[in-house]
N, C-alpha and C positions, 0 to 999 in steps of 0.2 A: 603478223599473225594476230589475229582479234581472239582475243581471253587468253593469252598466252600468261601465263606468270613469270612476276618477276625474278629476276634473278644476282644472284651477286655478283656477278660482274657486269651488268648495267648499273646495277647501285651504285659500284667502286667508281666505275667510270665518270658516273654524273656527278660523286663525291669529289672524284680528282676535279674534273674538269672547272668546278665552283674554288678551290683551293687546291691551285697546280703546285706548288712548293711546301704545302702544307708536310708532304709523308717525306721530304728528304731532310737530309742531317742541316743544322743549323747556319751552316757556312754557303751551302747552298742556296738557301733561304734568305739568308744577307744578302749575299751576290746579286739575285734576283733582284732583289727590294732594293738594294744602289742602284740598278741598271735600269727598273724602270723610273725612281726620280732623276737619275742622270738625262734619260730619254723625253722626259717631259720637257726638264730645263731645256735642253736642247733644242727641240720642238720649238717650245718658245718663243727662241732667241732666231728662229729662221734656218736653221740649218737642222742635218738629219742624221743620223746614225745607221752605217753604213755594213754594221760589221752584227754577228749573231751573238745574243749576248755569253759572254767569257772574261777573261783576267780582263784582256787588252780589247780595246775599244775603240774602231776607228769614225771618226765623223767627218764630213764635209761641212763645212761653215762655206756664205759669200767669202768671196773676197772684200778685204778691208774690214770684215765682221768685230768686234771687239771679243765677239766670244772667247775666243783660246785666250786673251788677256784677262778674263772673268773665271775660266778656269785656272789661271794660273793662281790668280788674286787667293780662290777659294784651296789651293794645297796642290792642286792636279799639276802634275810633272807631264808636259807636253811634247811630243816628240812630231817633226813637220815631219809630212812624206811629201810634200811637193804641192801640186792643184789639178786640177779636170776641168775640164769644159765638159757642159749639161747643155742639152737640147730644154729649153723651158717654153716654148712655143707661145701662148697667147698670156701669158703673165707679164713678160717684160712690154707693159704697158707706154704708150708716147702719147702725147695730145699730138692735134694735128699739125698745131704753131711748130712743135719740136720735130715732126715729120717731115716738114717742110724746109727747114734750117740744117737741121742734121743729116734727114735721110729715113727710111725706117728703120726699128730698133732691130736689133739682133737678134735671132732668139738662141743664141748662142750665149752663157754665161760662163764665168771662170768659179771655180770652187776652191778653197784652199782645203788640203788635206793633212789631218795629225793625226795622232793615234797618243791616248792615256790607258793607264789602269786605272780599275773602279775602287782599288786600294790606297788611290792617291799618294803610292812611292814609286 
């Protein structure tokens, strides 16, 4: 609508949407604020975050990853759920030498699976 005026609840909305944990209780607030530095480090380190954020948090790391050893180092109580295999398609890169000797690469990878909380007990 052209000339329409504004209203409060476009205001709130565009207030939320700039500081989405700004109006809940302060536990909420943490929660978030772990779970996106958790999410970054992760990121990082090659592997993803698999789960919505909450208490418990599960990620896939590669296989062989050091990560869940970096989260332990850091406090985080680790719990394995086992592994996955991912379809990763034109990433798992070969030169043509290792094509040639080994065969084409897979694009099939192994993920190892665990699950922490963001309260690191």
């Amino acid at each position: 609508m052209v000339g329409a005026p504004k209203t409060k609840t476009k205001d709130a909305w565009t207030s939320w949407k700039n500081r989405p944990y700004a109006t809940g209780d302060d536990q909420k607030k943490k929660t978030a604020e772990a779970f996106e530095i958790l999410n970054e480090y992760v990121r990082r380190a090659g592997a993803v975050i698999t789960s919505p954020p909450g208490k418990y948090v599960r990620i896939e790391a590669p296989k062989g990853s050091t990560l869940p050893a970096k989260l332990t180092e850091m406090g985080f109580d680790i719990v394995e759920r086992g592994s996955v295999s991912r379809i990763v398609g034109s990433t798992n890169y070969a030169t043509r030498l290792d094509e040639i000797m080994n065969g084409p690469p897979s694009p099939f990878v192994t993920y190892t699976v665990f699950e922490l909380t963001l309260s690191g007990k």
